[in-house]
DRENZADO-735363 format. One record per residue: x, y, z of N, C-alpha, C in turn; residue in three letters. Coordinates in steps of 0.001 Angstrom, whole numbers, plus 500000, padded with zeros to 6 digits. Example, Ala and Ser with C-alpha at 12.3 -4.5 7.8 and 13.67 -1.06 7.14 Angstrom:
513190494310507800512300495500507800513200496700507800ALA
512850497750507080513670498940507140512900500030507870SER
This chain:
431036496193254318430300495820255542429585497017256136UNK
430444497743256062429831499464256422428758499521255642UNK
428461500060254184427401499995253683426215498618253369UNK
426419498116254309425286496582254747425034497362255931UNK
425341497354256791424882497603257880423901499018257568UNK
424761499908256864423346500821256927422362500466256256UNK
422479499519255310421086499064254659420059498543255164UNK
420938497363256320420399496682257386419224498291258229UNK
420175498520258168419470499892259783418548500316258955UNK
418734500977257601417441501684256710416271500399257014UNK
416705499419256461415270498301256442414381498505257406UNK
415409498603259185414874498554260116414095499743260338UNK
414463500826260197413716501968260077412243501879259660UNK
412612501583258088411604501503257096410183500464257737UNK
410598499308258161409764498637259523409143498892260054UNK
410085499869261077409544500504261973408225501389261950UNK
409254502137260764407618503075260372406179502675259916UNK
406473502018259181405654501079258405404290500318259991UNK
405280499612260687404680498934262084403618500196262971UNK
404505501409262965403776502682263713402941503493262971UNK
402918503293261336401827504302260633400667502711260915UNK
400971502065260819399874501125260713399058500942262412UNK
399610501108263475399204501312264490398632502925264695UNK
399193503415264434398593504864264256397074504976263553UNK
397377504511262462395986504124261829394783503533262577UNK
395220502524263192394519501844264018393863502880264717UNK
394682503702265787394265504308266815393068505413266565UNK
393586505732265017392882507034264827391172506379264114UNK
391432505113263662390095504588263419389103504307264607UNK
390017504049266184389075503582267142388546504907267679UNK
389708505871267792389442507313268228387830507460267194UNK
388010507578265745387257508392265135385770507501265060UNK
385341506255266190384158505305265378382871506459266136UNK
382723507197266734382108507861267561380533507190267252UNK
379471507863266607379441509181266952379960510276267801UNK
380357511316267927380845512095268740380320513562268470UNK
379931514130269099379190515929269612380681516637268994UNK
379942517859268061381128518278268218380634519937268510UNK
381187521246268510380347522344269147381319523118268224UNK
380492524381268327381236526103268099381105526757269138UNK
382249527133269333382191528031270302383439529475270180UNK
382873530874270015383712531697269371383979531359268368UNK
383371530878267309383812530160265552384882529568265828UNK
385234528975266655386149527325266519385171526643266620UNK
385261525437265920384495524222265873385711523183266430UNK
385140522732267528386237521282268209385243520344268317UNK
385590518763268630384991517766269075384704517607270486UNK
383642517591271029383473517616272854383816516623273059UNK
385374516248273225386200514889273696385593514439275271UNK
385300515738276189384862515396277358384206516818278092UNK
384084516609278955383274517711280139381770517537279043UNK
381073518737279883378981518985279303379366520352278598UNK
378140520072278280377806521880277833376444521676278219UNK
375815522744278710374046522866279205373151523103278049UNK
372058522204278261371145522312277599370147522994277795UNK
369758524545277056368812525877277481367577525410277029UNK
367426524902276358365399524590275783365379523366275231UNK
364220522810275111363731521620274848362275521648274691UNK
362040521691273212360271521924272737360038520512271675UNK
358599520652271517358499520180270996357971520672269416UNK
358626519499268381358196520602266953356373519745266172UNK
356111518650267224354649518310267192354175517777268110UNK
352543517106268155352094516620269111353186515635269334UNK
353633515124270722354549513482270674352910512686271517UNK
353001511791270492352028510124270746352841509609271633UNK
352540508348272625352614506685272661351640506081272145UNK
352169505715271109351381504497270466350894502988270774UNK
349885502801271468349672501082271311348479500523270652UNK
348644499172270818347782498559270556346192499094270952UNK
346297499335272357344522499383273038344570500648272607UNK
345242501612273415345073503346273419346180504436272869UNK
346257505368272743347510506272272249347137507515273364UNK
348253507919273834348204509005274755348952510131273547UNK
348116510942273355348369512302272937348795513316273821UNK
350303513873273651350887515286274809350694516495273769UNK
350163517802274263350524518948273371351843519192273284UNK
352302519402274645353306520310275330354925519569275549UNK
355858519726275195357000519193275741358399520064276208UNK
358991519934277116359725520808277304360199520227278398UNK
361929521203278899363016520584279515362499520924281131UNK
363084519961281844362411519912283612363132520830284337UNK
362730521442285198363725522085286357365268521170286748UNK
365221519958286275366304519765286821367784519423285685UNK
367433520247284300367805520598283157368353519558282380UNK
369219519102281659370176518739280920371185519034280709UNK
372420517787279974373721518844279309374019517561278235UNK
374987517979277294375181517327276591376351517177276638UNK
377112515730276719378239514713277311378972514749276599UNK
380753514867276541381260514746275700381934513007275964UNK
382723512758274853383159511223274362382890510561273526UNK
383286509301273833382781508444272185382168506925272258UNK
381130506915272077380377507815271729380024508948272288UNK
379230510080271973378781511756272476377359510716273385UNK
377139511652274323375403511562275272374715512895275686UNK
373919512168275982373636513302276803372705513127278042UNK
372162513775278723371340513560279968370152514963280096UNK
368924514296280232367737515285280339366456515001281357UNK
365803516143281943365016515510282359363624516171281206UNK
362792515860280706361804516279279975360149516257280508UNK
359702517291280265358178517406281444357190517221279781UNK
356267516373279517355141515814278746353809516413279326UNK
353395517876279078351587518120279354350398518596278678UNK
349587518843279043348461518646278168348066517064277424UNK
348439516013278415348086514621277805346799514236278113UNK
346543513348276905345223513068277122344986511697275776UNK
344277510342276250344459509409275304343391509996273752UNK
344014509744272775343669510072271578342219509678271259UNK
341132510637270786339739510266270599339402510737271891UNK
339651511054273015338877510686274233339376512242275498UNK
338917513155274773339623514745275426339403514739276770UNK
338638514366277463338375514524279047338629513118279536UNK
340168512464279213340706511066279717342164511892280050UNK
342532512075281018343800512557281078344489511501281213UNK
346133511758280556347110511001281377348418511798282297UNK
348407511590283443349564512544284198349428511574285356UNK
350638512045286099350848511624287322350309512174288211UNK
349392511313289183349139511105290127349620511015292095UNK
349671512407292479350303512209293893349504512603294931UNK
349382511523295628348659511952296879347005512074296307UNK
346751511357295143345186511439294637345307512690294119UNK
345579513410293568345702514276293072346230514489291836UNK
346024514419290956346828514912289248347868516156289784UNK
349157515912288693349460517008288350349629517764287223UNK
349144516933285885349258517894284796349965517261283792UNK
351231516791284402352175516549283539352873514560283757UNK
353732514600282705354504513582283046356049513309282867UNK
356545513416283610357873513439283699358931511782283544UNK
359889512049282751360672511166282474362292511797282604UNK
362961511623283009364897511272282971365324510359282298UNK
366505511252281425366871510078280388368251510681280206UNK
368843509398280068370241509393279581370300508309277775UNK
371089509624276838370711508907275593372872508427275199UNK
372926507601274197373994507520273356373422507496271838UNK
375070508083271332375195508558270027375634507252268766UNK
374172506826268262375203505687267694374203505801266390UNK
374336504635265138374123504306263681372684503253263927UNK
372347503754262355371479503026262333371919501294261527UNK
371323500179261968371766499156261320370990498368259840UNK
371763498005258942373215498318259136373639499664258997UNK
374860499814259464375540501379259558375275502154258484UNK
375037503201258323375452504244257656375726505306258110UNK
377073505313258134377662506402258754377137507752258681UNK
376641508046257545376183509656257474374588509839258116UNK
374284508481259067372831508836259835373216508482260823UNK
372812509527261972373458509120263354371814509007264386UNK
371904508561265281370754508083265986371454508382267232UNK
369992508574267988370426508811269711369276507775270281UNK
370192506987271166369521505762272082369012506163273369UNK
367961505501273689367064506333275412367538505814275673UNK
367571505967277297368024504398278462366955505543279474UNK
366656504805280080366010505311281762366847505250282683UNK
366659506790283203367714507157284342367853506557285617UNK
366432506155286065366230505531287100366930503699286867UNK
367115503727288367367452502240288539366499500931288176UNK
365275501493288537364097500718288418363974500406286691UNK
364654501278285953364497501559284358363012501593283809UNK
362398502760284746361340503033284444361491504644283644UNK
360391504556282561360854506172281850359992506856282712UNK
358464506304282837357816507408283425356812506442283892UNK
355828507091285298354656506727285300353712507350285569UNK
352119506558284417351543508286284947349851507032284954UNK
348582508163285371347577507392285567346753507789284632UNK
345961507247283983344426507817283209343463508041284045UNK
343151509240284228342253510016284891340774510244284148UNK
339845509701284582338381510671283726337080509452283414UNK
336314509735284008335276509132283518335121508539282226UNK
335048509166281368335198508869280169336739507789279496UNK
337846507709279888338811506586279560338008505603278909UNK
338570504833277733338280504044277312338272502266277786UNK
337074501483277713337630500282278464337876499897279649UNK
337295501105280209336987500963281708338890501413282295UNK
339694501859282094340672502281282244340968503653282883UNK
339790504010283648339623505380284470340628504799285875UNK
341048505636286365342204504734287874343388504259287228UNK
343573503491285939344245502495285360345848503609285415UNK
346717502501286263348395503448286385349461502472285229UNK
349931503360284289350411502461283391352259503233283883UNK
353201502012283719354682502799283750354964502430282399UNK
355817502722281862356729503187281015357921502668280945UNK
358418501483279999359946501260280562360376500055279183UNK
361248499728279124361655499150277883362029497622278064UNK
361219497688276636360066496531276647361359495175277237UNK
361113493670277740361813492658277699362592492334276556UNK
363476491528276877364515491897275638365135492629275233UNK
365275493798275561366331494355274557367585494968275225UNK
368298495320274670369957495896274690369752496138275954UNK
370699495499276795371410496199278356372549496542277649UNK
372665498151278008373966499135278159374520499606279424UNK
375867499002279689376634499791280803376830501453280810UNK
376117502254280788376385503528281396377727504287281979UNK
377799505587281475378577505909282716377668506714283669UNK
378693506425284666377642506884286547376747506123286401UNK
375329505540285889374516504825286145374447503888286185UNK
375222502446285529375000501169285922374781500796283931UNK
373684499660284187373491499232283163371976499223283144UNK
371481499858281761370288500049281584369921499499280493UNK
368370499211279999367926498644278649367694499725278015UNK
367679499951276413367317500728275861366087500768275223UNK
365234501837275444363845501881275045363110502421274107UNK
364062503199273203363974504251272028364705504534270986UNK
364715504485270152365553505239268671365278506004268410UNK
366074507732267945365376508786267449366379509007266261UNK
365786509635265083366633510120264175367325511521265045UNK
368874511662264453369023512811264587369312513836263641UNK
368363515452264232368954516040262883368730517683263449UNK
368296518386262918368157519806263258366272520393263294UNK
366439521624263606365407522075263271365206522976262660UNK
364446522496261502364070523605260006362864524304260231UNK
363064526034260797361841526398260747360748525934262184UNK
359800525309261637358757524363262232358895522621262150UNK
359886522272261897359728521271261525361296520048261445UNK
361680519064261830362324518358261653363328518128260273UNK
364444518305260234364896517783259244366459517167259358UNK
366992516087258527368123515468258712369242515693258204UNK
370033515396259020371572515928258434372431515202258328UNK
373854515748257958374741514536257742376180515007258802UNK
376888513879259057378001514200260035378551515626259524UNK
379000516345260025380172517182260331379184518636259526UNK
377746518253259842377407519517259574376845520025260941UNK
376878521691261355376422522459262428375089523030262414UNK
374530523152263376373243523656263642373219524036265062UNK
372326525426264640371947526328265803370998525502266856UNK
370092524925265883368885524216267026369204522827266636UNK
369236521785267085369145520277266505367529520323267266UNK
367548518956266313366283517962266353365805516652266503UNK
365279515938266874365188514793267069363893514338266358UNK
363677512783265344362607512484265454362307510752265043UNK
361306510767266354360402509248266543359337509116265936UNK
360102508396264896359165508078263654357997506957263955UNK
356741507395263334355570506380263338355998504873263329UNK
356815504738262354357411503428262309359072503348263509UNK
358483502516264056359933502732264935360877502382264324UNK
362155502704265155363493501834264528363656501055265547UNK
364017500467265684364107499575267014365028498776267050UNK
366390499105265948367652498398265738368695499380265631UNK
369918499152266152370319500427265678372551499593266186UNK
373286500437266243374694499925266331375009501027266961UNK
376326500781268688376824502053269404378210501294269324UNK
379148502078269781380517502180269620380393502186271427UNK
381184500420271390381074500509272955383011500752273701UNK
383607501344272516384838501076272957386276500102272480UNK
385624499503271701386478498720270756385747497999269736UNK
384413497959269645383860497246268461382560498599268633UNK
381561498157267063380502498630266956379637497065267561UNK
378841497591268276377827495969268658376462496785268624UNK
375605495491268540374070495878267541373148496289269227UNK
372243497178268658370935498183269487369977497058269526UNK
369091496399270615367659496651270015367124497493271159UNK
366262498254270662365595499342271538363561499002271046UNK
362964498827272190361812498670272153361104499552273049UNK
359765500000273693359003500656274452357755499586274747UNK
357666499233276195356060498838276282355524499569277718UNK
353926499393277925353518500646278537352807499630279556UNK
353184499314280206352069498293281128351015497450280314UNK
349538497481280644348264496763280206348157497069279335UNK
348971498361278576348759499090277364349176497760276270UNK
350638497488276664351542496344276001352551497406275079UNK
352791496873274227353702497499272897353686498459272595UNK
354621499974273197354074500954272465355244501674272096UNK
355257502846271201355776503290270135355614504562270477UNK
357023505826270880356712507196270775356919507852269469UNK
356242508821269390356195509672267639356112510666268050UNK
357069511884267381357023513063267567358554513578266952UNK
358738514823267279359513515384266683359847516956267634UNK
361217516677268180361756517570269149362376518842268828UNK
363073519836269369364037521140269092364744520789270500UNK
365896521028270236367095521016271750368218522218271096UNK
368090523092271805368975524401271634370458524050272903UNK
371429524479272995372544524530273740372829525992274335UNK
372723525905275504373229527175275965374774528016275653UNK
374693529677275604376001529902275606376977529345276688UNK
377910529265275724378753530164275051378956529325273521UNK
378240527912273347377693527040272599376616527758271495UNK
377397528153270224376321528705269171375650528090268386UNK
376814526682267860376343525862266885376705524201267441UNK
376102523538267125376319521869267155375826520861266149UNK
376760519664266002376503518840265008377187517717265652UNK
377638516509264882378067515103265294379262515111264175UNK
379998514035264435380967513399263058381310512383263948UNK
């Protein structure tokens, strides 16, 4: 009877464990669906489970377009706003930026500006706030990770700016177009902000040199990169916390209608932050 009972108790053991590696498993699959930021700092490489790290520069590595149907606004210039960025830790990873767009002007048409307008007055530039998440393209493949726009503002406007110039095409001189993502697509609950639509897909990857190039999870880079391809993506999958659920992300521009950003970014991390990547 003695040796039953311990057999009994081994079984139960054996159960037991069996019940807790399999929950364990579980946990470490919901822990690991991220995307998730991960950093160097002093040559440790950890995962940014939580708190920011600041974001020091933000260029651009070409002209960035909006693309539509009627017109395309061409920017030279891109770069991070006085009121900076950082990059979010969790799971999924985010981040938050404000980004200044100048030297715009609609494509074909050099003395048509586009910028915002205050007080009748141009200023040059055009400004947008954005809060992005870290998620897959659909269907998944894990080794391509994508970052989703949302507009910071409540209004879920990205930006608004006016075409300035005699010359505008179509009689579109005065013409104030906003910026904001398009009907239909993905409302995301936020954190701190609420719930916003998403208006963008960007590949993510680093920057080679002059130029954009892509990477795969759990590799590091000094500069990352971003890029909004001619062809949009406009589908994509985020990890909202217990499931992966599907992106659609679109852009339309007022009277413009349907439009599409293209370009290709550099985002550096301030010290004490040397290197960054995703997994």
């Amino acid at each position: 009877m003695h040796t039953s009972r311990l057999g009994q108790a081994g079984k139960l053991i054996v159960g037991l464990m069996a019940m807790c590696a399999a929950s364990c498993m579980f946990v470490a699959v919901a822990q690991a669906a991220g995307p998730q930021w991960t950093i160097e700092e002093g040559g440790v490489k950890s995962t940014l489970a939580s708190g920011t790290r600041s974001i020091a520069n933000i260029t651009n590595l070409s002209k960035f377009k909006l693309k539509t149907a009627t017109a395309t606004i061409v920017c030279n210039k891109v770069r991070l706003g006085t009121a900076g960025g950082t990059l979010a830790g969790g799971n999924p990873g985010a981040d938050r930026a404000e980004i200044v767009f100048s030297e715009c002007t609609v494509e074909g048409f050099p003395n048509c500006k586009a910028e915002e307008v205050v007080g009748g007055v141009g200023n040059g530039k055009i400004v947008t706030k954005v809060f992005t998440l870290l998620g897959f393209e659909k269907p998944k493949v894990a080794s391509m990770a994508l970052d989703a726009f949302f507009p910071e503002k409540a209004n879920e406007e990205f930006a608004t700016f006016t075409l300035v110039g005699e010359e505008c095409p179509l009689g579109t001189n005065g013409t104030t177009i906003t910026v904001k993502p398009k009907s239909g697509t993905t409302s995301v609950a936020l954190r701190e902000l609420g719930t916003r639509k998403c208006g963008v897909l960007a590949q993510v990857g680093k920057s080679s040199g002059s130029a954009f190039a892509l990477i795969s999870n759990n590799e590091l880079f000094k500069k990352g990169g971003l890029n909004f391809p001619a062809t949009a993506i406009t589908e994509g999958e985020y990890w909202n916390g217990s499931a992966f659920v599907g992106l659609k992300c679109e852009l339309e521009a007022g009277v413009l209608g349907r439009a599409t950003e293209i370009g290709e970014s550099e985002l550096e991390l301030a010290a004490p932050v040397t290197a960054y990547g995703w997994e």
